[in-house]
ROROFI-491169 format. One line per field, with one value per atom (N, C-alpha, C): residue number from 0; chain; atom name; x, y, z. Coordinates in pm, whole numbers, plus 50000, padded with zeros to 5 digits. Example, Ala and Ser with C-alpha at 12.3 -4.5 7.8 and 13.67 -1.06 7.14 Angstrom:
BEGIN
nr: (0, 0, 0, 1, 1, 1)
kette: (A, A, A, A, A, A)
atom: (N, CA, C, N, CA, C)
c1: (51319, 51230, 51320, 51285, 51367, 51290)
c2: (49431, 49550, 49670, 49775, 49894, 50003)
c3: (50780, 50780, 50780, 50708, 50714, 50787)
This chain:
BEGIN
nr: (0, 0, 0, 1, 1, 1, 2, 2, 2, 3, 3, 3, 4, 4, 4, 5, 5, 5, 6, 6, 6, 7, 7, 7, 8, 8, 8, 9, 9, 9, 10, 10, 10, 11, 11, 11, 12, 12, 12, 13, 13, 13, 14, 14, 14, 15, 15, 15, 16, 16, 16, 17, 17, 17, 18, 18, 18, 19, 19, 19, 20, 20, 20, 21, 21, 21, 22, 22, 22, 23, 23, 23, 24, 24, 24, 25, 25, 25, 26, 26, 26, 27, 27, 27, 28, 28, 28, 29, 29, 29, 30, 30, 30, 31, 31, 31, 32, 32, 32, 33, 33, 33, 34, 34, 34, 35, 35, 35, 36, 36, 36, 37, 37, 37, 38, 38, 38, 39, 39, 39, 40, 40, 40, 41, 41, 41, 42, 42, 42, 43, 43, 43, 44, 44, 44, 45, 45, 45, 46, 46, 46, 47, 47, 47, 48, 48, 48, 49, 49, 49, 50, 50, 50, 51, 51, 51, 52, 52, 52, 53, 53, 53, 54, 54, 54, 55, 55, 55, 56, 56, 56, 57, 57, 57, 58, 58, 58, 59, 59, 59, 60, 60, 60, 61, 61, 61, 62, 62, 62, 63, 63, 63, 64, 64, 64, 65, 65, 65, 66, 66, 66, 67, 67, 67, 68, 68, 68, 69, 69, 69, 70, 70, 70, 71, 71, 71, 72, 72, 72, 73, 73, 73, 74, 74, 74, 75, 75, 75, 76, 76, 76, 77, 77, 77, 78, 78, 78, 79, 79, 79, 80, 80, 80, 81, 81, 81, 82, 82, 82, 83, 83, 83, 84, 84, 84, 85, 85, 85, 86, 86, 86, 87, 87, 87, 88, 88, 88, 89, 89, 89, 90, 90, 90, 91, 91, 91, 92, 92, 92, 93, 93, 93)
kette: (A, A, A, A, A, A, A, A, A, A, A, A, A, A, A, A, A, A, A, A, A, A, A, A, A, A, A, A, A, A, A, A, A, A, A, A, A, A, A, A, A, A, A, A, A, A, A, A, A, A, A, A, A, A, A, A, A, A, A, A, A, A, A, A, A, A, A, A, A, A, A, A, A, A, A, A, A, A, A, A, A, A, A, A, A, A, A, A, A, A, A, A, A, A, A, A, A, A, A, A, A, A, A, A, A, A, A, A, A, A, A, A, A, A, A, A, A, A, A, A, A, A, A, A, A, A, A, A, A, A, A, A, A, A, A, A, A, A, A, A, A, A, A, A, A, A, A, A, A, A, A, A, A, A, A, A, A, A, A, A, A, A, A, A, A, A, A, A, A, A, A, A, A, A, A, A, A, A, A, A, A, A, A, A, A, A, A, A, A, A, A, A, A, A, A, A, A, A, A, A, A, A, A, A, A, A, A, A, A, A, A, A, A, A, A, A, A, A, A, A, A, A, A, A, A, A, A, A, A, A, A, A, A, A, A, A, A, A, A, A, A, A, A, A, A, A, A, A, A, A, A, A, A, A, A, A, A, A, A, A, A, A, A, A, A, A, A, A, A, A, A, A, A, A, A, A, A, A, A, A, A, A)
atom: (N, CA, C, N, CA, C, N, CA, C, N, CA, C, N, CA, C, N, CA, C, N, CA, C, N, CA, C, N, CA, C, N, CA, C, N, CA, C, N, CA, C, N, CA, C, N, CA, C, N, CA, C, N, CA, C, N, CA, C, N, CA, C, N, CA, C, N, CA, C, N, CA, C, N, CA, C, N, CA, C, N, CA, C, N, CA, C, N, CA, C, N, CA, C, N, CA, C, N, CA, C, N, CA, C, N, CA, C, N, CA, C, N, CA, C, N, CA, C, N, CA, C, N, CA, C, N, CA, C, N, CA, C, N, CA, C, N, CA, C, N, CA, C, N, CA, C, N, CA, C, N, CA, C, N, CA, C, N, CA, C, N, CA, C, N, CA, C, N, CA, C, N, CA, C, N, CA, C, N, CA, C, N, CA, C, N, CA, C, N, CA, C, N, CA, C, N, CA, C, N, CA, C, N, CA, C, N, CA, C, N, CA, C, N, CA, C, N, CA, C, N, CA, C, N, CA, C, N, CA, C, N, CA, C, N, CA, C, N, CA, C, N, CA, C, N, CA, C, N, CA, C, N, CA, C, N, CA, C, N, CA, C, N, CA, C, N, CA, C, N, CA, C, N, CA, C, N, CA, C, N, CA, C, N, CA, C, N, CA, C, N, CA, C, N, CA, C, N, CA, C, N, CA, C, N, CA, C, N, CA, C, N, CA, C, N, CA, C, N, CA, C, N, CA, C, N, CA, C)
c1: (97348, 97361, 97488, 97568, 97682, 97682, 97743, 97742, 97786, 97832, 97861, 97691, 97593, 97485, 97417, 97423, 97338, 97361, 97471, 97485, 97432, 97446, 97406, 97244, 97167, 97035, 97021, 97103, 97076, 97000, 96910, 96816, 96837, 96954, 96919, 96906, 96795, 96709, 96839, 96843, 96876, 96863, 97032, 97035, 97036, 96932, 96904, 97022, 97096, 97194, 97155, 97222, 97196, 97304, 97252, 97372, 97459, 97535, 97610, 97752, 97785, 97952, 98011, 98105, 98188, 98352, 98375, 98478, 98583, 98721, 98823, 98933, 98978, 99097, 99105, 98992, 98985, 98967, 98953, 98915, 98781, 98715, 98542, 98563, 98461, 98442, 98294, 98288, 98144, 98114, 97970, 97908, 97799, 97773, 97640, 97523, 97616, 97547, 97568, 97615, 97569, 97453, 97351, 97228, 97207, 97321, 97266, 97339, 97413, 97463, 97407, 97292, 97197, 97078, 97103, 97077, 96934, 96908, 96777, 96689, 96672, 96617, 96491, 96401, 96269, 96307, 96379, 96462, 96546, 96655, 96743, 96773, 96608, 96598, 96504, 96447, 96360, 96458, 96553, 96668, 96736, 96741, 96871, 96766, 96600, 96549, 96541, 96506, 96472, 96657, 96752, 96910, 96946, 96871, 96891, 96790, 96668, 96571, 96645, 96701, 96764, 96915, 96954, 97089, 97055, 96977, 96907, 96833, 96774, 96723, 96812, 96958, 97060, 97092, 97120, 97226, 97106, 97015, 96942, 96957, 96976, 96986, 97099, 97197, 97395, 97335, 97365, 97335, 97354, 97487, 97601, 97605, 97499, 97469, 97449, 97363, 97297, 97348, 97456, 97527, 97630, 97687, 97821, 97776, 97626, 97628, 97578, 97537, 97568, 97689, 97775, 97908, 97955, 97936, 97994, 97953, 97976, 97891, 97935, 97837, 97841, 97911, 97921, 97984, 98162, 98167, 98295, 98373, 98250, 98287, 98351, 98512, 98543, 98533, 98563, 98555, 98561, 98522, 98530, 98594, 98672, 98735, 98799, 98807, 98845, 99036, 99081, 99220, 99194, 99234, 99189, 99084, 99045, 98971, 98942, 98954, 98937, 98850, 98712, 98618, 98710, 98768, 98823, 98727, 98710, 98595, 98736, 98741, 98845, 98711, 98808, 98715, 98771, 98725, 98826, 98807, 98944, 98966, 98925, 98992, 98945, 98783)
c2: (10910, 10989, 10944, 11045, 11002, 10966, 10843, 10837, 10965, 11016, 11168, 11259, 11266, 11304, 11209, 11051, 10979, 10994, 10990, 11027, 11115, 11222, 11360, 11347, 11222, 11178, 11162, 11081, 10997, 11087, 11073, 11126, 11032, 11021, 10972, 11038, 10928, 10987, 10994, 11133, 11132, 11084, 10984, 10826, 10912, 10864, 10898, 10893, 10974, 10929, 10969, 10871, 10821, 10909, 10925, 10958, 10870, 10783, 10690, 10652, 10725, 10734, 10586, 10572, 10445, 10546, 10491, 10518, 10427, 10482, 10366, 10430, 10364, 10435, 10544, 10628, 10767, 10871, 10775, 10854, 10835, 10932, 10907, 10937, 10803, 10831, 10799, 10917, 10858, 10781, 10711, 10604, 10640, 10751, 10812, 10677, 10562, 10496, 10329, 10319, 10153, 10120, 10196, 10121, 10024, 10072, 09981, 09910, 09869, 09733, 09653, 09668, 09538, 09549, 09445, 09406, 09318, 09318, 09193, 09321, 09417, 09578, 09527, 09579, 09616, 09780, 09877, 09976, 09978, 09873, 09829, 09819, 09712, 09639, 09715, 09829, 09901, 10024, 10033, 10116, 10059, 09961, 09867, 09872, 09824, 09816, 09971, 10071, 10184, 10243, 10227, 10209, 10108, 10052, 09950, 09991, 10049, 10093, 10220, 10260, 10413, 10376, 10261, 10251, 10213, 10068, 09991, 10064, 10146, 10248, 10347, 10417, 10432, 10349, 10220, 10131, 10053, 10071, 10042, 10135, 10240, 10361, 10336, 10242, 10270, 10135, 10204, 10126, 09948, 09957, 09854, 09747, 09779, 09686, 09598, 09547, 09429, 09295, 09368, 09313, 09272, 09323, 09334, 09225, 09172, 09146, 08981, 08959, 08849, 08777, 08869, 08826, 08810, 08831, 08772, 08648, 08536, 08421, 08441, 08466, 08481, 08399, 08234, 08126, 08148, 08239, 08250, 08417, 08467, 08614, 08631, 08657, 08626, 08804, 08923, 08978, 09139, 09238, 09348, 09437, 09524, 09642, 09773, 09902, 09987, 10067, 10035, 10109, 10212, 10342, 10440, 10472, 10463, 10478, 10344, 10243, 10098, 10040, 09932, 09857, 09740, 09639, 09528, 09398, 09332, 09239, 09073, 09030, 08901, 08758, 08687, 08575, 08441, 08348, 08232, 08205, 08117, 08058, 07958, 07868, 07735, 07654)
c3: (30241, 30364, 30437, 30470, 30561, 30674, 30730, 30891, 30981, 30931, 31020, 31047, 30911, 30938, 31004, 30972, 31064, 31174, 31263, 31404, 31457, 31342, 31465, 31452, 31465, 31454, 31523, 31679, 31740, 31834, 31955, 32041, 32141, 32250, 32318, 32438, 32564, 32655, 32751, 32883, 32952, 33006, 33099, 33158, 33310, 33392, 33544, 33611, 33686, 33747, 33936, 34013, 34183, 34244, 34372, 34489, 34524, 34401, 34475, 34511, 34617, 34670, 34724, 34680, 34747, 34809, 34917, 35026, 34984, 34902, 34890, 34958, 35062, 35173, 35164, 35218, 35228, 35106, 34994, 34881, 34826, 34771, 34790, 34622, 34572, 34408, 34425, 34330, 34243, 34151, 34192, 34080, 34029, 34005, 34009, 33893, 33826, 33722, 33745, 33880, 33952, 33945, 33959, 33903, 33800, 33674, 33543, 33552, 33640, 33645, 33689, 33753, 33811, 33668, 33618, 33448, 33478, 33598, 33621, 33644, 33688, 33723, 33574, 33637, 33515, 33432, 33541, 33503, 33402, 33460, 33334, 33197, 33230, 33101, 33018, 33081, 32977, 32938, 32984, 32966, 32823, 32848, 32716, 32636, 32639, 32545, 32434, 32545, 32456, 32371, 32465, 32350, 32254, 32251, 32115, 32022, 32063, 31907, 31904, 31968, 31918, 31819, 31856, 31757, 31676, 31661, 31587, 31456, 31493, 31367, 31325, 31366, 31309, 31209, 31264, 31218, 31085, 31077, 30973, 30841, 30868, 30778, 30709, 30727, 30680, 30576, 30402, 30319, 30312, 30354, 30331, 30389, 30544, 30669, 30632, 30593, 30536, 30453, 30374, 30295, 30387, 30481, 30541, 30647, 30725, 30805, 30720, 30613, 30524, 30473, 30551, 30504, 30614, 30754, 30840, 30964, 30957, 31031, 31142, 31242, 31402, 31436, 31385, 31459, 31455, 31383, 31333, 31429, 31437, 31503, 31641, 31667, 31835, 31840, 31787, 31784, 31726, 31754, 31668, 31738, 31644, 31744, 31593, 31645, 31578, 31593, 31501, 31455, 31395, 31445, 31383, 31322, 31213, 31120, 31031, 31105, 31027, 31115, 31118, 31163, 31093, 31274, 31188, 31298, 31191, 31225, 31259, 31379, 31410, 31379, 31296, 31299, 31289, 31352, 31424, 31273, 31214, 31106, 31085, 31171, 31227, 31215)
């Protein structure tokens, strides 16, 4: 199965959004999603929980995972990031 069909799997729940305006020298922006930044929220955290079984069972489906994530030691992982069309995984040498 292609990651292009796995994606278009994903179901995720509509994220609640607030009335929340901030005033910056006369210019008014919206935050309608400051809520999920308070990460201690019982809201929050049942928020992150139910987006991680929704990726989490994506990301179970991609054959290769498993193997790929045996091959890379956390202690070693500073970070990940995408170039175009490349997943490049940085890992302290040292």
């Amino acid at each position: 199965m292609s990651l292009l069909t796995l994606s278009a799997q994903l179901k995720y729940r509509v994220t609640v959004k607030a009335d929340q305006t901030d005033n910056y020298l006369g210019t008014i922006v919206a935050d309608p999603y400051r809520w999920l930044e308070n990460d201690n929220s019982d809201y929050t955290k049942a928020r992150v929980k139910e987006q991680n079984m929704v990726i989490n069972a994506y990301l179970d489906q991609i054959a290769y995972r498993h193997e790929l994530k045996k091959r890379i030691d956390p202690q070693k992982l500073i970070g990940i990031c995408w170039r175009n069309v490349l997943l490049i995984f940085l890992l302290r040498i040292l």
